[in-house]
C-alpha positions, 0 to 999 in steps of 0.5 A: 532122551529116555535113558533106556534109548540111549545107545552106543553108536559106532561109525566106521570110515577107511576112507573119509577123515574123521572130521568129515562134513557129513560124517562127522558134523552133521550124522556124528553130532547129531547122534550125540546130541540125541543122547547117544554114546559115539565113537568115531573110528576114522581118518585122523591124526590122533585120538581125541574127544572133540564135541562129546564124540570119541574118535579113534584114529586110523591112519591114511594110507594108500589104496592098495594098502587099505584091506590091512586097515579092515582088520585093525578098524575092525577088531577096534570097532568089536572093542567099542562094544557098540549096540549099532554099528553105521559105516560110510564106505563100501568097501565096508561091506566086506566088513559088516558081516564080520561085525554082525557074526561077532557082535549080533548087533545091527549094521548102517550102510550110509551112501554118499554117492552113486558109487557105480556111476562114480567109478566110470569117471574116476581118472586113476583107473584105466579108461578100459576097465572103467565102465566094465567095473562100474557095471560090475558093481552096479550089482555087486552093491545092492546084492552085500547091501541087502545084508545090512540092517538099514541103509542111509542115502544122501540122496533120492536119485541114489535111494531109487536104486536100492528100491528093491531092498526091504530094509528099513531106509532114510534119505539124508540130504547134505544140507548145513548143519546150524552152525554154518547157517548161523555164520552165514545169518551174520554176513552182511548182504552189502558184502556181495555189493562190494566182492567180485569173487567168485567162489568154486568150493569143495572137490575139483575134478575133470568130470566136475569142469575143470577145463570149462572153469578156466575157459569160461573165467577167462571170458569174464576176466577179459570183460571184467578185469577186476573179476577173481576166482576162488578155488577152494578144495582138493583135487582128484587125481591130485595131479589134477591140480598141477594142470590147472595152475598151468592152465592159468598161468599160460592164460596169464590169469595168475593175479587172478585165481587163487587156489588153496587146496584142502581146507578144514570145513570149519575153515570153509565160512571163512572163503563164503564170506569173501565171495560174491557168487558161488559157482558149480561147474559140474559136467552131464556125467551120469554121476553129476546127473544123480548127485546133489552138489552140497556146495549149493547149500553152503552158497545159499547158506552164505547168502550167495546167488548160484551159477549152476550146470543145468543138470537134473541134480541141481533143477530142483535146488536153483529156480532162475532168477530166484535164487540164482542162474542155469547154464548149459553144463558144457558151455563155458560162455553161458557161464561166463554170462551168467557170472558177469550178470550177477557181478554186473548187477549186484542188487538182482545178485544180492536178492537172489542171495538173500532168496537162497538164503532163506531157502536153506533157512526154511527148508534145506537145513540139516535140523530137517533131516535130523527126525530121519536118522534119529528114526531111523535108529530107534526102529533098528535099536528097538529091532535088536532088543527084541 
């Protein structure tokens, strides 16, 4: 990098930990590897420097106590005297016109998910208020991101709804970064051959089935007792998880589903390499529809065929008797079909993996999206120099 390019860059996060995968692994890193001074002000533990990024710790804190976290995470983002300023949460929104007024430097509005649709299905709001707030939001958020200096999507079904911003734009897919690729490259395929796991990774909720995972894992443990499911995440609501272990053990599946929580993603390499197929449950919520399930890279990644909700989100990803098998979302027996074909038949199961995996090797990988944030960043630094 040319040394008049190099920028302090600071990413801002209430929310998320700090060693998020997107966050941290994918946009943090790359950022650094291009040459850029990063500081990461998030969730954390403590304050360290992990691959070359500093990171400022906040501490968790409830929901009702997070707008006194704005002002700490606020004047240490002023202390970091940042030439850029990129934040992950929209409740930073209320943030960054602070920033710019402060600083006069330029802000990144960097959204994961279709926050409108996500706040209709989230369970600790009131069902009442839900669809009311959602479509409150639904134009509270384009009219503070228009403020912004530029704006990241993760996905296109959510870009299409800020189409009506001129605002330089990239679109990020939560692809896998190489390190995980390179992990995934070294199992053997013969592994699939011998597991009869199935794997469920990343966050659990109800809109993403719960309720139809356990029904349709009890058709396939009955047809095949050897059959065992890993649930590999957290759980929202949190008490979400309680259910979910009584639900098993009053089907007497307790041999055989294991449930391990959270897990760091530097862990997550270790739970892939067990499986034999990776499974999405997600239900046709307006949410599900828009956004991509990253965990379908990760499958791929490792190697794994897919069982997927038929959603518009997932189509474009799981090409039928490619890659992996569709079933209709609500429908736990065409789950369990699918998942007892690909454990029944491990050499179809194995090609598909190996399809999967080429995919992310060619084309769904991070290092593709790499130019877009990079670009990205160069128009909106060069922007504010002149």
């Amino acid at each position: 990098m040319n040394p008049s390019s190099r920028a302090r860059v600071t990413i801002l996060s209430s929310v998320h930990s700090a060693l998020d995968n997107r966050v941290f692994y994918r946009e943090a890193r790359a950022l650094a590897d291009a040459g850029h001074e990063v500081t990461l002000i998030a969730v954390h533990d403590r304050d360290e420097v992990k691959d070359g990024i500093q990171i400022r710790a906040l501490p968790k804190v409830p929901r009702s106590r997070r707008p006194r976290l704005w002002r700490t995470l606020a004047r240490m983002a002023i202390e970091s005297r940042a030439d850029i300023y990129h934040i992950h949460d929209p409740e930073l929104l209320l943030v960054t016109p602070y920033l710019r007024r402060k600083t006069g430097r330029p802000t990144i509005y960097d959204i994961h998910e279709a926050n409108a649709d996500f706040i209709a299905v989230k369970d600790y709001l009131p069902r009442p208020v839900r669809r009311p707030l959602a479509e409150f939001f639904r134009h509270l958020e384009p009219r503070l991101a228009r403020a912004e200096s530029g704006l990241i999507f993760a996905d296109e079904a959510i870009a299409a709804d800020f189409e009506g911003i001129d605002l330089p734009k990239a679109v990020l897919f939560n692809f896998p970064g190489a390190d995980l690729i390179e992990r995934g490259r070294r199992v053997q395929s013969a592994r699939a051959q011998k597991s009869s796991v199935i794997l469920y990774l990343g966050g659990l909720e109800r809109n993403r089935g719960s309720a139809l995972m356990l029904n349709a894992f009890a058709q396939v443990a009955a047809e095949k007792p050897e059959a065992r499911l890993l649930i590999v995440g957290h759980f929202m609501p949190p008490h979400l998880e309680e259910e979910v272990r009584a639900d098993v053990m009053a089907r007497n599946l307790g041999h055989a589903v294991t449930i391990t929580g959270r897990v760091p993603f530097e862990q997550i390499s270790d739970y892939l390499r067990q499986a034999a197929v990776g499974w999405v449950t997600w239900q046709p919520f307006a949410k599900n529809e828009k956004n991509i399930p990253t965990k379908l890279f990760e499958y791929m990644a490792f190697g794994l065929p897919v069982v997927s909700s038929d959603l518009p989100s997932t189509r474009p990803f799981v090409e039928p008797e490619v890659n992996g098998l569709l079933a209709k979302a609500t429908d736990p027996t065409a789950h369990a079909a699918a998942l007892l074909r690909l454990l029944r038949e491990p050499e179809a199961a194995v090609a598909m993996g190996q399809a999967g995996q080429q995919r992310v090797q060619t084309r769904f990988n991070w290092n593709m999206m790499v130019p877009r944030l990079l670009q990205l960043y160069e128009t909106l630094l060069s922007s504010n120099r002149s």
